[in-house]
PLY file of the C-alpha trace (Angstrom):
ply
format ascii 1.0
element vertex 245
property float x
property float y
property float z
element edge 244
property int vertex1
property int vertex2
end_header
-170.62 12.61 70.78
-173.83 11.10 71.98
-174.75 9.95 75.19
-177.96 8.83 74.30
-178.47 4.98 76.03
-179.09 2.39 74.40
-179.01 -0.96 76.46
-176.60 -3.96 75.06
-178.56 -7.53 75.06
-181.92 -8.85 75.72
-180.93 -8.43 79.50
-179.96 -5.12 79.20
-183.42 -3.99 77.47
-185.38 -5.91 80.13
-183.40 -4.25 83.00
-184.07 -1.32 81.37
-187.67 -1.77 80.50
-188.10 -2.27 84.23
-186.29 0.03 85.70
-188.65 3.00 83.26
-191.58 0.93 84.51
-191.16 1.28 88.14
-190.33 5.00 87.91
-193.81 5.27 86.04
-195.21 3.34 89.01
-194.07 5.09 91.38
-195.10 8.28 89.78
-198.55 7.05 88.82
-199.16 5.44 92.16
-198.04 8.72 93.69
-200.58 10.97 91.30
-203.54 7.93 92.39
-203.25 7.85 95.92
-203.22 12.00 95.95
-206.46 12.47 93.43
-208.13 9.64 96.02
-207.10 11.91 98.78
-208.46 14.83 97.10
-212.07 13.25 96.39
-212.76 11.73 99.40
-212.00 14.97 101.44
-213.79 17.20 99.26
-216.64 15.00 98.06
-217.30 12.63 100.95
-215.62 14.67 104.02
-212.88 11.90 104.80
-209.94 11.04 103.70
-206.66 8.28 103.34
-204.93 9.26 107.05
-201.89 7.71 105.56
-202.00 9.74 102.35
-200.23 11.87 102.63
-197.48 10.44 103.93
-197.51 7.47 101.61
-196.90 9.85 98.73
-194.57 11.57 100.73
-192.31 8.08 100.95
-192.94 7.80 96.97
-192.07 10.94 96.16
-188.42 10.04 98.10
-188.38 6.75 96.55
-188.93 8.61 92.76
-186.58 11.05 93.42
-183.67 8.76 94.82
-184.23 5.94 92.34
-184.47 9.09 89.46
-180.89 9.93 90.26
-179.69 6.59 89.70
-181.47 5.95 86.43
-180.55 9.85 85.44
-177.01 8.58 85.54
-177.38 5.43 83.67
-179.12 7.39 80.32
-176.38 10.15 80.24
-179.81 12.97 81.43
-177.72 15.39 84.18
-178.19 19.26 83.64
-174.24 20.76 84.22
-172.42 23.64 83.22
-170.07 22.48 80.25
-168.45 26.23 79.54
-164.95 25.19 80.27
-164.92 21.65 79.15
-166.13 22.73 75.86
-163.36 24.90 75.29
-161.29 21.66 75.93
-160.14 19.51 73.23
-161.43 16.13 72.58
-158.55 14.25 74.33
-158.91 17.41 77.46
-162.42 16.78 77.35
-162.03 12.85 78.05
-159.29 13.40 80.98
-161.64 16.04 82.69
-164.44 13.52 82.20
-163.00 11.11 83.99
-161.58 13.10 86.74
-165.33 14.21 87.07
-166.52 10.64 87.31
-163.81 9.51 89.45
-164.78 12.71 92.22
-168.50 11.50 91.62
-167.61 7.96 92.50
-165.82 8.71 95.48
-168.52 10.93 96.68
-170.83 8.59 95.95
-169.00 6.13 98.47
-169.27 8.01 101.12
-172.85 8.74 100.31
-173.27 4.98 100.15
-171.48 4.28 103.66
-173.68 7.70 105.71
-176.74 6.00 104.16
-176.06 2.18 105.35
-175.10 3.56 108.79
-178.84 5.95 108.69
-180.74 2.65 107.34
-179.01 -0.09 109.38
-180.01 0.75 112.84
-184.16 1.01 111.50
-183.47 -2.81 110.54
-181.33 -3.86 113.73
-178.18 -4.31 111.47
-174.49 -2.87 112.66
-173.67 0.58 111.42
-170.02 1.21 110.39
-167.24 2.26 112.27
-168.91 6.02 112.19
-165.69 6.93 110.94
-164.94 8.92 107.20
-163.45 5.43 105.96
-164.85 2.19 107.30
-162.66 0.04 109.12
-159.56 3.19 109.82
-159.56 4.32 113.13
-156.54 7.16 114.39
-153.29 5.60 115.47
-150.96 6.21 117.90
-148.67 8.86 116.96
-145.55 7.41 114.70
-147.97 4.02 114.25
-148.90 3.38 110.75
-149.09 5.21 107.58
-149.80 8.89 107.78
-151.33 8.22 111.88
-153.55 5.78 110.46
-154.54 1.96 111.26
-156.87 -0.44 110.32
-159.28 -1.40 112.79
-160.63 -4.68 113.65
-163.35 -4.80 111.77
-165.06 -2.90 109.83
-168.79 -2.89 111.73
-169.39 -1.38 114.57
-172.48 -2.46 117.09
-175.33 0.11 117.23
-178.07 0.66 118.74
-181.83 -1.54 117.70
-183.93 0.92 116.09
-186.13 -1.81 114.32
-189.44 -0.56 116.60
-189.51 2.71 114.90
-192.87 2.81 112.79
-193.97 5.27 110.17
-196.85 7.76 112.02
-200.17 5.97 109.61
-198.97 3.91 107.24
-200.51 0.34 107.60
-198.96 -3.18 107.44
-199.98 -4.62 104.16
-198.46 -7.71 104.23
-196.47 -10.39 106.50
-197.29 -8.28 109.95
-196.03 -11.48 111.68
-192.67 -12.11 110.01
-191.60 -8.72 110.26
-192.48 -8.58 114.47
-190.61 -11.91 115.48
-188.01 -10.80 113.11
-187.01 -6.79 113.22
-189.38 -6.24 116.95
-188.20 -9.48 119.28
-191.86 -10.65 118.63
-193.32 -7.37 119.57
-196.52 -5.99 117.78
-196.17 -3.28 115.50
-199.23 -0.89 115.08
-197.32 0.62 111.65
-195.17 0.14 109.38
-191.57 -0.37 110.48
-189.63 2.25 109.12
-186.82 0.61 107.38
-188.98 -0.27 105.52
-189.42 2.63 102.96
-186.07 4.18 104.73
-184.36 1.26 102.53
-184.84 2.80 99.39
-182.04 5.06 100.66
-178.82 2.63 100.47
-180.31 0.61 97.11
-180.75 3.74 95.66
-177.69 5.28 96.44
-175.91 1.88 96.02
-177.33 1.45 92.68
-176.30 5.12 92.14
-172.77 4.33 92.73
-172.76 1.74 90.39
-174.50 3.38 87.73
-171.16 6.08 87.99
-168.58 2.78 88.10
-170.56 2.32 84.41
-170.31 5.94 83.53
-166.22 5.65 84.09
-166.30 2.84 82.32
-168.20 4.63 78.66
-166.03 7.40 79.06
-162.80 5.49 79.43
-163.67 3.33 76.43
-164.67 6.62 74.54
-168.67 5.83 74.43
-169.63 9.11 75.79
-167.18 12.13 76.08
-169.06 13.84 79.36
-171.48 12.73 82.68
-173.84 15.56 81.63
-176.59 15.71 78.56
-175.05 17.13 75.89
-176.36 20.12 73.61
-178.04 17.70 71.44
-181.13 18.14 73.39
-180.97 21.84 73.30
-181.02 21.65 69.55
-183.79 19.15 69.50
-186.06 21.25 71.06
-185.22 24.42 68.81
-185.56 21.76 65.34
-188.85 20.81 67.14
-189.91 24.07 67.78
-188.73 25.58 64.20
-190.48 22.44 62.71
-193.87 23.16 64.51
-193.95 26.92 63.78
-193.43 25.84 59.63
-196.48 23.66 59.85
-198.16 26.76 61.56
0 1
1 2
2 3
3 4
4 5
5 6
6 7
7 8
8 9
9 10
10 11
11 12
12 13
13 14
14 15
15 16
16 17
17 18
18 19
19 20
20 21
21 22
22 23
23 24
24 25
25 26
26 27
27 28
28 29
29 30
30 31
31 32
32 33
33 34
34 35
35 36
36 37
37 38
38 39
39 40
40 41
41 42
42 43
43 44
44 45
45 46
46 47
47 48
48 49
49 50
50 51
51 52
52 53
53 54
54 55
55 56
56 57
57 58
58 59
59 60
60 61
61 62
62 63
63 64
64 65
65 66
66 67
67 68
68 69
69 70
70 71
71 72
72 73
73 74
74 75
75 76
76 77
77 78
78 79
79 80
80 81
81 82
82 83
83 84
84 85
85 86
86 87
87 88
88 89
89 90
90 91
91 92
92 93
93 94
94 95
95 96
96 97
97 98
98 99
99 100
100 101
101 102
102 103
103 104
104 105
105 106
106 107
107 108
108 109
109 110
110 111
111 112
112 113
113 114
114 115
115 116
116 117
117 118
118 119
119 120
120 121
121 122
122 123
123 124
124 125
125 126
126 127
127 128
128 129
129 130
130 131
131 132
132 133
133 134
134 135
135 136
136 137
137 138
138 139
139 140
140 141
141 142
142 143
143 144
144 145
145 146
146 147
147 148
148 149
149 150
150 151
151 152
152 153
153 154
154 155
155 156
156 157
157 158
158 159
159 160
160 161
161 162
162 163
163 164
164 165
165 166
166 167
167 168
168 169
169 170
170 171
171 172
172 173
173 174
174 175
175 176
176 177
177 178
178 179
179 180
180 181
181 182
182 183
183 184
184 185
185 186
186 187
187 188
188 189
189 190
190 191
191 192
192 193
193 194
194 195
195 196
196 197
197 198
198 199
199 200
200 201
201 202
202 203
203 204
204 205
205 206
206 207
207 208
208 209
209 210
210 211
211 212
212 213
213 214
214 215
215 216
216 217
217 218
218 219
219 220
220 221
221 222
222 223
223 224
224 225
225 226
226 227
227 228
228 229
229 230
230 231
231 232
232 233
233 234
234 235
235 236
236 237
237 238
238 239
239 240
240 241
241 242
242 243
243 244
């Protein structure tokens, strides 16, 4: 079965239109900002200080927001040698059971990359702890030693004066100082800044598996990986192009 994508409703095409667009943005802006690099330092003797480290943060931003949208279109490499000796129905269950140990992972991925992010912006981390909000018990107290705790965010420690080492303020320098720096001048960047990409990305990533569960529950798509089907595409493409040579 395929798991080619093929987005449902005008929404769905512009979402998806958008999302391809800003991965080619990012990768073109990435592939500009490096060439400029490269003539100004070995045509004019100068160069973008923040550069390189620009293009570093894009390259992060590609690859994070890549896995996401890699999810959504069914594009994964995996070994499928046992689940193709599966039946169909054997195929579907281990499916599942993939996506459901994908989407827990992906949870905890999502909470370890709010509680990296959150102190850069001067928001509360979680509890620190494997599950939000569970903290140990006294022994005998609650199920299996384990309690609920009062709330689920725990205070942590301001980190919104970290700045990037070159990359300048482009826009709103005086918003972001009386709001993330206590009114205090930043020279850079702030850093959660770009360091946000990390719990959209991984948040959208999440999601994108929630979907996934949801195809292969409703029989759309049989596996979280691409398929053969692209393996024998290339060799139709290939026999195709050595017939017209």
């Amino acid at each position: 079965m395929s798991g080619a994508f093929q987005p449902k409703g005008r929404l769905g095409a512009i979402v998806h239109n958008i999302e391809e667009s800003l991965i080619a943005l990012l990768l073109g802006l990435m592939t500009l900002v490096t060439f400029i690099n490269v003539v100004m330092r070995y045509g004019f003797n100068s160069q973008l200080i923040w550069g390189l480290e620009v293009t570093l943060i894009l390259f992060a931003w590609l690859v994070l927001f890549g896995i996401a949208y890699g999810f959504k279109v069914v594009s994964h490499l995996g070994v499928d040698a046992v689940i193709n000796l599966a039946s169909p129905s054997g195929k579907k269950i281990l499916g599942i059971i993939a996506a459901a140990a994908c989407i827990l992972y992906a949870a905890l991925l999502m909470k370890g990359a709010w509680d990296y992010w959150a102190p850069f912006a001067g928001l509360d981390a979680t509890t620190g702890r494997v599950f939000p909000g569970i903290v140990a018990a006294e022994e005998g107290a609650g199920f299996f030693g384990l309690t609920f705790a009062d709330g689920i965010f725990a205070n942590s420690r301001d980190q919104g004066w970290y700045e990037t080492d070159h990359v300048p303020i482009p826009f709103a320098q005086t918003w972001l100082e009386n709001t993330f720096n206590l009114g205090e001048a930043y020279e850079k960047l702030p850093r959660f800044i770009p360091y946000a990409m990390l719990p959209f990305a991984v948040g959208l990533m999440l999601y994108r598996l929630v979907q996934l569960m949801v195809r292969l529950v409703r029989g759309e798509i049989d596996s979280l990986i691409v398929s053969h089907e692209a393996e024998d595409a290339v060799e139709d493409a290939g026999a195709s192009l050595s017939k017209e040579t």
